[in-house]
C-alpha positions in Angstrom: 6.7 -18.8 -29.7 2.8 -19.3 -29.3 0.0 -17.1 -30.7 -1.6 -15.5 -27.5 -5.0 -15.7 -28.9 -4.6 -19.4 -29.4 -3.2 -20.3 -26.0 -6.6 -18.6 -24.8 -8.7 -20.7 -26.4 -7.0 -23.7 -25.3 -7.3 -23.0 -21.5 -11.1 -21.6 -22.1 -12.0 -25.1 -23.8 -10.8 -26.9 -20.4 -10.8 -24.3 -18.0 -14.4 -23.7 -17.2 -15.7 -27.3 -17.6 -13.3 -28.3 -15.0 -14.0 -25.2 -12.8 -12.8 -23.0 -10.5 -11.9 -25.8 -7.8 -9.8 -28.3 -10.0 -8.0 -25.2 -12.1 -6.7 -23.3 -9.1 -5.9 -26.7 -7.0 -3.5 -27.8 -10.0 -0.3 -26.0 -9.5 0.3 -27.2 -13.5 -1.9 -24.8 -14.2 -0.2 -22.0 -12.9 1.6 -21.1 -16.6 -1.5 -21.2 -17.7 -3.3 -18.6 -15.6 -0.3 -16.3 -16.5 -1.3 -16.9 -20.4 -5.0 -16.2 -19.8 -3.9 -12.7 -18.2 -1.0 -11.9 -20.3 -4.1 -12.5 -22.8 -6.3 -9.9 -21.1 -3.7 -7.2 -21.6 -3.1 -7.9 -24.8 -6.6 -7.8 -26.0 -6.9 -4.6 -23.9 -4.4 -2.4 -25.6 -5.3 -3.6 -29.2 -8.8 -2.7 -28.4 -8.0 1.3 -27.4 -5.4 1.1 -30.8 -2.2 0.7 -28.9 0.9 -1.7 -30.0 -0.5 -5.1 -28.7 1.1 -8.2 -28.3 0.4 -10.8 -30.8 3.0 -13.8 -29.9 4.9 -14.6 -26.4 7.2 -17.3 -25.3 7.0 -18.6 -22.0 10.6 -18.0 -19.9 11.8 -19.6 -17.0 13.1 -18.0 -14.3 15.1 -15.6 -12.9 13.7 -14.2 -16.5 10.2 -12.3 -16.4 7.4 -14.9 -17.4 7.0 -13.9 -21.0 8.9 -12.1 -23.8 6.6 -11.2 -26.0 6.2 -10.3 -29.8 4.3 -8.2 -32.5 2.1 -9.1 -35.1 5.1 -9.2 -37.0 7.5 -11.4 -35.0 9.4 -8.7 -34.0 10.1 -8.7 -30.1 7.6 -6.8 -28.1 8.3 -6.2 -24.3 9.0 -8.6 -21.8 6.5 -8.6 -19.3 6.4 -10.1 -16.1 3.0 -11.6 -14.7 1.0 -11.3 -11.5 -2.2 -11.3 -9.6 -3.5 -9.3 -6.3 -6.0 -10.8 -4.3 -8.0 -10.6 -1.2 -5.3 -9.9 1.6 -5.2 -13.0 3.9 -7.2 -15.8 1.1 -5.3 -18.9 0.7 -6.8 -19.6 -2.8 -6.1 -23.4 -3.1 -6.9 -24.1 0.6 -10.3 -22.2 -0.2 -11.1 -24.4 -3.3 -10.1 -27.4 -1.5 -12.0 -26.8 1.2 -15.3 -26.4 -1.2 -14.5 -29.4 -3.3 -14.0 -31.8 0.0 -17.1 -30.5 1.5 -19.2 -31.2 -2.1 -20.4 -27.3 -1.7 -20.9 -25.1 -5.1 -22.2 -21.9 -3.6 -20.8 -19.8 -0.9 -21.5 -16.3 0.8 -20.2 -13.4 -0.5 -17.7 -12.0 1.9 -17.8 -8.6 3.4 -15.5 -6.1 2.3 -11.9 -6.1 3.6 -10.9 -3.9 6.5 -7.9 -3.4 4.5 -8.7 -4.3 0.8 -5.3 -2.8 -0.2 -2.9 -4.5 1.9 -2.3 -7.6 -0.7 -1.5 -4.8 -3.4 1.0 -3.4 -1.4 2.7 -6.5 -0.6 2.5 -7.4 -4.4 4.4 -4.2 -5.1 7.1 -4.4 -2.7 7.9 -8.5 -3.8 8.2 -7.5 -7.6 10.2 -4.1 -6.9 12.5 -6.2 -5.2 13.4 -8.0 -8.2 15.9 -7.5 -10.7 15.0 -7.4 -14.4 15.8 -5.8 -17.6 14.5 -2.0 -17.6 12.5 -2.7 -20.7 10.0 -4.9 -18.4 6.3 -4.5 -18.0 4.7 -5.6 -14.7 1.2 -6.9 -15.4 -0.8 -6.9 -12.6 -4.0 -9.2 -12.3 -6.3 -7.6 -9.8 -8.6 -10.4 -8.5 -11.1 -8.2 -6.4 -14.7 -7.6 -7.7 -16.2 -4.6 -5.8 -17.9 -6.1 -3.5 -14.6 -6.2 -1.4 -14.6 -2.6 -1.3 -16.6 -0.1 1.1 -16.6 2.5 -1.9 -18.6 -0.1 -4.4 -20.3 3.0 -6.0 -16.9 4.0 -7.7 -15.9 2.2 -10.9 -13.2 0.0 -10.6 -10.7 2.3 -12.5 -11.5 5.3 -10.2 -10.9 3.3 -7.1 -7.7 2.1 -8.5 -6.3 5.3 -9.6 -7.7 7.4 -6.5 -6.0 5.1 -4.3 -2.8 4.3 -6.2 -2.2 7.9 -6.9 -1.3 8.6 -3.3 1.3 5.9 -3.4 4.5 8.6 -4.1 6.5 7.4 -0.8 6.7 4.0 1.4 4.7 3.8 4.3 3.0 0.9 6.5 0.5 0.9 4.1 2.0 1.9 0.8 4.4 1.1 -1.5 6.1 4.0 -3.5 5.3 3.4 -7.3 7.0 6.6 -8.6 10.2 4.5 -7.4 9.4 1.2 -9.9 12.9 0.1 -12.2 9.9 -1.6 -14.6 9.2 0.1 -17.6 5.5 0.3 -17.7 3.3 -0.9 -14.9 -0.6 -2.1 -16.1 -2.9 -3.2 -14.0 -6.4 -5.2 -15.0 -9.5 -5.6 -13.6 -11.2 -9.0 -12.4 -13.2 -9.1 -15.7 -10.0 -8.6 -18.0 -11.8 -5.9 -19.6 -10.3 -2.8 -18.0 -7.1 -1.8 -17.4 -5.4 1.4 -15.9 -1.2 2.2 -16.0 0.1 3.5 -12.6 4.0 3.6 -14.6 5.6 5.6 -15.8 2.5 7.7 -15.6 -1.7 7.1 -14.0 -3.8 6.8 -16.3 -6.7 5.0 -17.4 -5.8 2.5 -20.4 -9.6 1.4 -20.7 -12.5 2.4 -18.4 -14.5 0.0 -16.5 -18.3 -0.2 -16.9 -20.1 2.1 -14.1 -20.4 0.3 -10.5 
């Protein structure tokens, strides 16, 4: 059992000196990543006055990644981790790419002719997992809003106004209302906002106006 606040700190002291490149390209730093947004949740829902992890423990599979625990030691929720990012973006290959050609800046990219095409296929991957109804899906959602026509929304409007529709599967949707988790959160690409799309939408904490 490790103090979430502490494993933060740890990965912030390394994680940022060694950059973007090196992090993502390390696949040892995968359990990490999960810590840093298991972290971002937990900070979220203490900050709005809501039972908030203090403690987790790291599980291994076909477990979710974390059970986690109160200030208290008492056992919290397990929650299981993951991220949504732009459909078709090969992450590692990206970074590897940039490191091998010595290049530190790169173009924006336009927004995504269909931005929500990862998120769908996120959903329909964890759905088809089996795991004990008292788990939490945390879902990282690694878009800023420039990969979005609508950037003039906030990030938790475009979430919800989207997501909302989401009541039945199609070729573009998953159906939410059909999740076995208990409580599905989803966080912005800051960490700082968060909105719940199980078992009901709402906004957990708004994000700062586009």
């Amino acid at each position: 059992m490790k103090r979430i606040s502490d494993e933060r700190a740890r990965i912030d002291a390394y994680r940022f000196e060694l950059g973007a490149a090196k992090f993502f390209n390390d696949r040892r730093n995968k359990e990490d990543w999960e810590w840093v947004i298991l972290s971002y949740l937990a900070d979220i829902l203490s900050s709005v006055g809501l039972p908030s992890p203090e403690y987790a423990e790291k599980l291994d599979p076909p477990s979710p990644d974390f059970q986690t625990y109160l200030a208290d030691k008492r056992a919290f929720q397990l929650i299981e981790v993951t991220e949504v990012i732009r459909p078709d973006y090969e992450r590692n290959r990206f970074h590897r790419t940039l490191a091998y050609n010595g290049i530190t800046a790169f173009e924006i990219p336009r927004p995504h002719l269909e931005p929500w095409s990862s998120f769908q296929h996120v959903l329909q991957r964890k759905f088809a997992k089996s795991y004990p109804p008292d788990t939490w899906l945390l879902i990282y959602h690694d878009m800023p809003e420039s990969e979005f026509r609508d950037s003039y929304l906030t990030w938790h409007e475009r979430v919800l106004g989207e997501l909302r529709k989401w009541t039945s599967d199609s070729p573009g949707a998953c159906d939410i209302t059909r999740s076995a988790y208990h409580t599905i959160f989803v966080v912005d690409c800051t960490g700082k906002a968060a909105v719940r799309l199980h078992p009901q939408w709402d906004v957990t904490k708004a994000s700062a106006a586009a």
